[in-house]
C-alpha positions, 0 to 999 in steps of 0.5 A: 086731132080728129082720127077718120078713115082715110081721106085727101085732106087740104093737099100736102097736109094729108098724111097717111100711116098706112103701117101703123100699129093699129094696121098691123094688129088688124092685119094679123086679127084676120083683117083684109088688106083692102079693109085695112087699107080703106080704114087707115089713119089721117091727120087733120090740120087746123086752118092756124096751122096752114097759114103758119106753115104759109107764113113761114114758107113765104118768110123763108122764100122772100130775099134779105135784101130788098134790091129795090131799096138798096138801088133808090138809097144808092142812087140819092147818095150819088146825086146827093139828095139822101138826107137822113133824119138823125133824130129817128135814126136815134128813136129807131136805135133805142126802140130797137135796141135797148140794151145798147145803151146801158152802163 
């Protein structure tokens, strides 16, 4: 974490603590409000982070269910040309879910 005076960093990542601890001691050590304004603290993001954050806002807006799928899928089932394959179904359920199978 990298501690400077105040600056507009990456948009919604900058934060300001204009009434932190260290303003407030200053304040009453006999330092102007301009100054002490000027001199506030800020937080730096890392680049991982901001796409983690991204990442995970995308994650969150995208839908569960995919209409476009669900209506493909619900249009071979009616005229009878969805064929599934049982044999990568089975894989996909054993890959994915180990733990169904055990005695």
């Amino acid at each position: 974490m990298e501690i400077k005076g105040t600056q507009f960093l990456q948009g919604q990542y900058a934060v300001s603590l204009g009434n932190s601890a260290e303003l407030q001691n200053r304040q009453r050590a006999g330092g102007s409000q301009a100054d002490s304004t000027r001199q506030g603290d800020t937080v730096s993001v890392s680049q991982d982070a901001i796409l983690l954050t991204e990442a995970h806002r995308t994650a969150q807006n995208t839908p569960d269910v995919r209409a476009d799928k669900v209506e493909a899928l619900r249009i071979q089932v009616a005229n009878g040309s969805y064929k599934p394959d049982s044999q990568l179904i089975a894989a996909n359920l054993i890959r994915e879910e180990p733990g169904l199978f055990q005695i």
